[in-house]
C-alpha positions in Angstrom: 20.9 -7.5 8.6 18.2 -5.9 10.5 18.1 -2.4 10.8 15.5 -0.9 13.6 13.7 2.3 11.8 14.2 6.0 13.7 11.0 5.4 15.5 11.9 2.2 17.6 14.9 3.9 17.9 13.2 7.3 19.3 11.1 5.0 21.5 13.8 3.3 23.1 15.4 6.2 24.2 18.6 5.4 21.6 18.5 8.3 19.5 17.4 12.0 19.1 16.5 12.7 15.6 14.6 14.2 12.9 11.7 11.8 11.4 11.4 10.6 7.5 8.5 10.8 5.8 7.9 9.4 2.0 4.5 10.6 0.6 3.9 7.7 -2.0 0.7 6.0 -3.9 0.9 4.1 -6.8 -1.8 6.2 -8.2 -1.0 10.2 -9.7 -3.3 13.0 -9.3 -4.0 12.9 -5.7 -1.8 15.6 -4.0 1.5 14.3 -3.6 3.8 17.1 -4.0 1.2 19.3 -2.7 1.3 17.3 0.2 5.1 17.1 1.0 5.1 20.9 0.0 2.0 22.0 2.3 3.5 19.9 5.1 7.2 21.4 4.7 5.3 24.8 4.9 3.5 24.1 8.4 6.9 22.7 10.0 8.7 25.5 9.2 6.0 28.0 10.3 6.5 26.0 13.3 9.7 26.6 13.9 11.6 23.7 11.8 13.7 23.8 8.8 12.6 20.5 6.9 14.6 18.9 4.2 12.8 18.2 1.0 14.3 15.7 -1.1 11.7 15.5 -4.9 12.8 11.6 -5.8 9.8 12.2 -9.6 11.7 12.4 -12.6 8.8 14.6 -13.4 10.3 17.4 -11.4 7.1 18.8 -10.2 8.4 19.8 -6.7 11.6 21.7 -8.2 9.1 23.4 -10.9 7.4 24.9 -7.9 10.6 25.9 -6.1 11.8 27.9 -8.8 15.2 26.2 -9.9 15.8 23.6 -11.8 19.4 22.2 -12.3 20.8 22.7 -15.7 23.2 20.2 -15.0 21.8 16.8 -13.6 24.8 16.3 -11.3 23.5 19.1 -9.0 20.0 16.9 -8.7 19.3 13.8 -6.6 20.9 12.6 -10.2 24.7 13.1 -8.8 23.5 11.7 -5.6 22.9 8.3 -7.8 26.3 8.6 -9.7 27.8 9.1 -6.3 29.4 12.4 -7.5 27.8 14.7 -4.5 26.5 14.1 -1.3 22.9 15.0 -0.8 24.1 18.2 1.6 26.1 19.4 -1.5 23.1 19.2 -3.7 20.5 20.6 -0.8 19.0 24.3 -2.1 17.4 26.4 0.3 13.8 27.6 0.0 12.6 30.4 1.9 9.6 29.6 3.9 9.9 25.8 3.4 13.3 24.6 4.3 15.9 23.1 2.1 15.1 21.1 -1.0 17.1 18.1 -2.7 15.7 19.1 -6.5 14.8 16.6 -9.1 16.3 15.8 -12.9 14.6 14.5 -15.6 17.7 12.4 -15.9 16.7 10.5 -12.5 14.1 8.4 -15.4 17.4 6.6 -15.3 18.1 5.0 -12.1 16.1 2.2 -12.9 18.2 0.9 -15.9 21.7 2.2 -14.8 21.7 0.9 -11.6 20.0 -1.9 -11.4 17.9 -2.8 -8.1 20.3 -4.8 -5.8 20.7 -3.9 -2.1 23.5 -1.4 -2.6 21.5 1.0 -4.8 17.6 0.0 -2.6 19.7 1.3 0.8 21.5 4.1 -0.9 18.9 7.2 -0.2 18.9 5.5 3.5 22.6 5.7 3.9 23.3 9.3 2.1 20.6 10.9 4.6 22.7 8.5 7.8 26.0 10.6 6.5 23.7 14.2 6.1 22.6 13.7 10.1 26.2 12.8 11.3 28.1 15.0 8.7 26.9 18.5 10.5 25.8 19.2 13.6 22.1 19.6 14.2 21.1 18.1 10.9 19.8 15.0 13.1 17.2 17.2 14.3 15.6 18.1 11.0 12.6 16.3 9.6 12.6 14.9 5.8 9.9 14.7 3.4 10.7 12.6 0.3 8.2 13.4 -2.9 7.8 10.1 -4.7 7.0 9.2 -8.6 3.7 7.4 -8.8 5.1 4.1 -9.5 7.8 1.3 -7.8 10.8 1.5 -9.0 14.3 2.0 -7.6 13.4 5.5 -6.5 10.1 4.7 -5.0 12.1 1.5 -3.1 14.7 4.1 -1.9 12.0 6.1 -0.4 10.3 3.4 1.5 13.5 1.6 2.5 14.8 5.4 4.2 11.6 6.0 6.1 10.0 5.8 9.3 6.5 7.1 8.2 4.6 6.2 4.5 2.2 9.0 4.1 -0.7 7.8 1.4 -2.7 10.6 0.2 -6.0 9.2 -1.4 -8.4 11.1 -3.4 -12.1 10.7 -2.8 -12.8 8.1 -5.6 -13.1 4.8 -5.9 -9.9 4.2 -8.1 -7.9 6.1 -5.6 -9.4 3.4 -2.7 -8.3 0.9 -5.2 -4.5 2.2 -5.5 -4.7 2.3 -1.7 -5.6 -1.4 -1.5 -2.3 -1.8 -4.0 0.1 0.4 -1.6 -0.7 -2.3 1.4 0.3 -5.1 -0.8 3.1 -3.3 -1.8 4.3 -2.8 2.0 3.1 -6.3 2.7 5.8 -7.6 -0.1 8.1 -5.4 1.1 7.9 -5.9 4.9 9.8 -9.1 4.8 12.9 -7.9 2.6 12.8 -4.9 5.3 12.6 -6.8 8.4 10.3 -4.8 9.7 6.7 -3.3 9.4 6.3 -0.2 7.7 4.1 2.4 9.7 2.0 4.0 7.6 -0.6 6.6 7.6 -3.5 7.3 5.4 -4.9 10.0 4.4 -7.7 11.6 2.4 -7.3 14.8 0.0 -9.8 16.5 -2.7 -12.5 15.7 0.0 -15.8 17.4 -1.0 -18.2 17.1 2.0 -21.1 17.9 -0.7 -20.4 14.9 -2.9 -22.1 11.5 -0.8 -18.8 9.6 -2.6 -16.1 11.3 -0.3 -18.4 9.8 2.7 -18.4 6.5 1.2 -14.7 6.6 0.5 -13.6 7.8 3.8 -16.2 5.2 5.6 -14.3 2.1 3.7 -11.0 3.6 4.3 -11.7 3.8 8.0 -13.6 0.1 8.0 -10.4 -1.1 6.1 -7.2 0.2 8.1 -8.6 1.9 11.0 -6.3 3.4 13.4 -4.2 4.0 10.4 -6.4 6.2 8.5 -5.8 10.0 9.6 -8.8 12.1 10.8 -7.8 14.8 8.8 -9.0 15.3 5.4 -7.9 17.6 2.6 -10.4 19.6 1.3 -10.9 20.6 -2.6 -9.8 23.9 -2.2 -9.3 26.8 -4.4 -6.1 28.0 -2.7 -4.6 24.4 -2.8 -4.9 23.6 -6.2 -3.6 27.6 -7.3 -0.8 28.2 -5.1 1.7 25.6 -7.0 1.3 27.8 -9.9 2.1 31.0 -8.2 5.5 29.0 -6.9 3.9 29.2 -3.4 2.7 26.5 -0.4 -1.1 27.4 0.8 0.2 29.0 3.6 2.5 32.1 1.6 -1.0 32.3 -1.4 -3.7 32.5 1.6 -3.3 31.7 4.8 -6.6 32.0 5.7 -8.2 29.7 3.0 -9.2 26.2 4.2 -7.0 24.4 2.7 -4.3 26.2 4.5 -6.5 25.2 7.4 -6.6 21.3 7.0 -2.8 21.3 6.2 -2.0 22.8 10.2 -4.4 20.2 10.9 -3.0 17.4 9.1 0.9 18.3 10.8 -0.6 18.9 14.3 -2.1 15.1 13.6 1.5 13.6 12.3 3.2 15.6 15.3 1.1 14.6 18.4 1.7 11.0 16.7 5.4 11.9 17.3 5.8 11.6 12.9 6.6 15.6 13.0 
């Protein structure tokens, strides 16, 4: 059955509600937590109160919030085993929002639940039931941190959003792993019944190094309209605030990278993704 995403609903007038966002590449190392972090940060200094939901069994996301589960039923874990509800599970983080933390028991999905439609749509359906279950929840945004590979958690991430949001580092590898994510979307388009929008974007950009041109001129060539303007600098700030259990904005506010990350939202907002 088809299923029209939040955006052709938003367009058609249908609906009034907070956008999805899945930060995903098949490739690790180039800025996804930082990303859905850094991005959390500028929405709420904007005024929203974003949920963050870290799908990677690696946890990173929950490391830099401060609090990770002792038991996996309070992760996105008991969300799987259907013993919670992602608003029982949802933590709140000054500054950022609300987070959905990780386990490393979510390495699990994959083998104990299989990958038929039920368990592909259930991240979909369990943020449906957060949006009706309270009022004003429908008007929150949601930025899902991925694991850098497709698997049942990855799936669930793509199948729930209305954006994918592709960071890509400025190397050659990183274009390649780009080139891979479009296949991906392009297998998993028909399954979906629907094209997924998707935006990409460039991070550890070094405007010294003639290989961040190069990469960003073969992104554009290649997708175009779908490539953001924005680029992530390599930035000092960026790369130490995860350690200090902070987004760019709370560790320096007036570094760049802080700077390119109010540019990069501004871009996903006037596109009406924020």
């Amino acid at each position: 059955m088809y299923i029209s995403s939040k955006s052709e609903q938003i367009t058609a007038g249908t609906l009034q509600c907070g956008m999805r966002i899945t930060v995903f590449n098949q490739k690790g190392g180039v800025g996804k937590t930082t990303t859905t972090l850094n991005l959390a940060a500028a929405a709420c200094r904007n005024g929203g109160q974003p949920l963050l939901l870290d799908l990677d069994p690696q946890c990173h996301l929950t490391y830099i919030h401060g609090t990770i589960p002792r038991d996996s039923a309070r992760s996105l874990f008991g969300f799987y085993q259907s013993l919670h509800a992602l608003d029982e599970l949802a933590i709140p983080w000054e500054g950022i929002g609300r987070l959905v933390p990780s386990h490393q028991q979510l390495i699990k999905v994959d083998s104990i639940f299989g990958k038929g439609p039920a368990v592909l749509n259930k991240l979909r359906l369990g943020l449906d039931a957060m949006d009706d279950s309270i009022p004003g929840n429908a008007a929150q945004n949601t930025l899902i941190d991925c694991c850098p590979y497709v698997g049942v958690l990855a799936l669930n991430a793509i199948f729930a959003c209305d954006l994918v949001l592709i960071p890509i580092s400025t190397d050659y590898l990183s274009l390649l792993a780009a080139e891979q994510m479009t296949r991906t979307l392009a297998i998993l388009e028909p399954v979906m019944k629907r094209r997924v929008e998707r935006r990409y974007f460039l991070t550890r950009y070094d405007r010294r190094r003639k290989m961040s041109k190069d990469v960003q001129n073969k992104l554009l060539e290649r997708y175009a309209d779908e490539v953001c303007r924005t680029v992530i600098s390599e930035n000092v700030a960026i790369a130490e605030s995860p350690s200090l259990n902070r987004d760019v904005f709370s560790h320096n506010a007036s570094s760049v990278g802080a700077k390119d990350y109010t540019l990069l939202f501004e871009e996903l907002r006037r596109q009406k993704f924020l």
